[in-house]
C-alpha positions in Angstrom: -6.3 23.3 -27.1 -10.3 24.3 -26.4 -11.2 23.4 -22.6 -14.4 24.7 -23.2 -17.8 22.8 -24.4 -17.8 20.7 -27.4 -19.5 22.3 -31.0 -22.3 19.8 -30.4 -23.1 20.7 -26.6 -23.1 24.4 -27.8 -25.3 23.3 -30.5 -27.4 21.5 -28.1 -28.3 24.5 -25.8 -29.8 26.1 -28.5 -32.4 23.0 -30.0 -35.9 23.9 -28.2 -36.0 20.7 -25.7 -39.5 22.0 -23.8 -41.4 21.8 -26.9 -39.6 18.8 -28.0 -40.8 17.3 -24.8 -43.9 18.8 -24.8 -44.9 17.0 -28.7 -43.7 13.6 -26.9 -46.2 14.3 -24.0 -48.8 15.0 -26.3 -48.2 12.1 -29.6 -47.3 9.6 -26.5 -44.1 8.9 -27.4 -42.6 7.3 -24.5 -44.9 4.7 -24.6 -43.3 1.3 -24.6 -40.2 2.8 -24.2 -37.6 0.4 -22.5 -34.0 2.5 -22.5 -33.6 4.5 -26.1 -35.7 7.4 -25.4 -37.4 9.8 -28.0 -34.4 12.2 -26.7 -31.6 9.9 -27.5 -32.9 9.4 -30.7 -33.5 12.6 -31.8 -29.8 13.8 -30.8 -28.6 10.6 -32.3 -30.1 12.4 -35.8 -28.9 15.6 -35.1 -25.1 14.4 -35.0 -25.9 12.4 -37.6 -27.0 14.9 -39.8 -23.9 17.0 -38.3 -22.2 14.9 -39.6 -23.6 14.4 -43.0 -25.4 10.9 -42.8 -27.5 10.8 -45.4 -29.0 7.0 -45.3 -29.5 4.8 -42.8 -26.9 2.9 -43.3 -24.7 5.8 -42.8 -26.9 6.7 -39.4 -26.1 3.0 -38.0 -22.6 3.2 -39.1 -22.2 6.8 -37.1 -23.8 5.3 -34.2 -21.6 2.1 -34.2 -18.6 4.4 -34.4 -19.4 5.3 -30.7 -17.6 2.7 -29.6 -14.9 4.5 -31.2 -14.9 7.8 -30.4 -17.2 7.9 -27.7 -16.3 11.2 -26.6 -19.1 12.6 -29.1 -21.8 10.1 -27.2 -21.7 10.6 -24.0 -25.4 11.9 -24.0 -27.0 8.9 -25.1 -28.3 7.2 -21.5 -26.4 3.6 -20.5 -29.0 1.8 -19.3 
């Protein structure tokens, strides 16, 4: 049994988070932002597209499925 990170935490380390961060900064995306943040949504497409969601149906349905499995969310904030 693996004890070690999950696929999408190794994944994770490699996506380029300061330049992400730094086109939020500059497009202002954090502006009116109450608790889903650009990041959250963002890694909520990248799992999704992990896992082969093509509509967004199929994103909704993969985010609903937290509930689930939610394991594979525990990045998303609880606010």
């Amino acid at each position: 049994m693996n004890t070690g990170k999950t696929v999408f935490a190794q994944l994770q380390e490699h996506l380029a988070l300061h330049q992400f961060r730094r086109f939020v900064n500059r497009y202002k995306g954090t502006y009116k932002v109450q608790s889903f943040t650009c990041l959250d949504q963002y890694l909520s497409l990248f799992i999704a597209r992990l896992t082969y969601r093509d509509s967004l149906r199929d994103i909704t349905a993969c985010t609903v499925c937290k509930i689930k499995a939610p394991r594979y969310f525990k990045w998303v904030s609880q606010n």
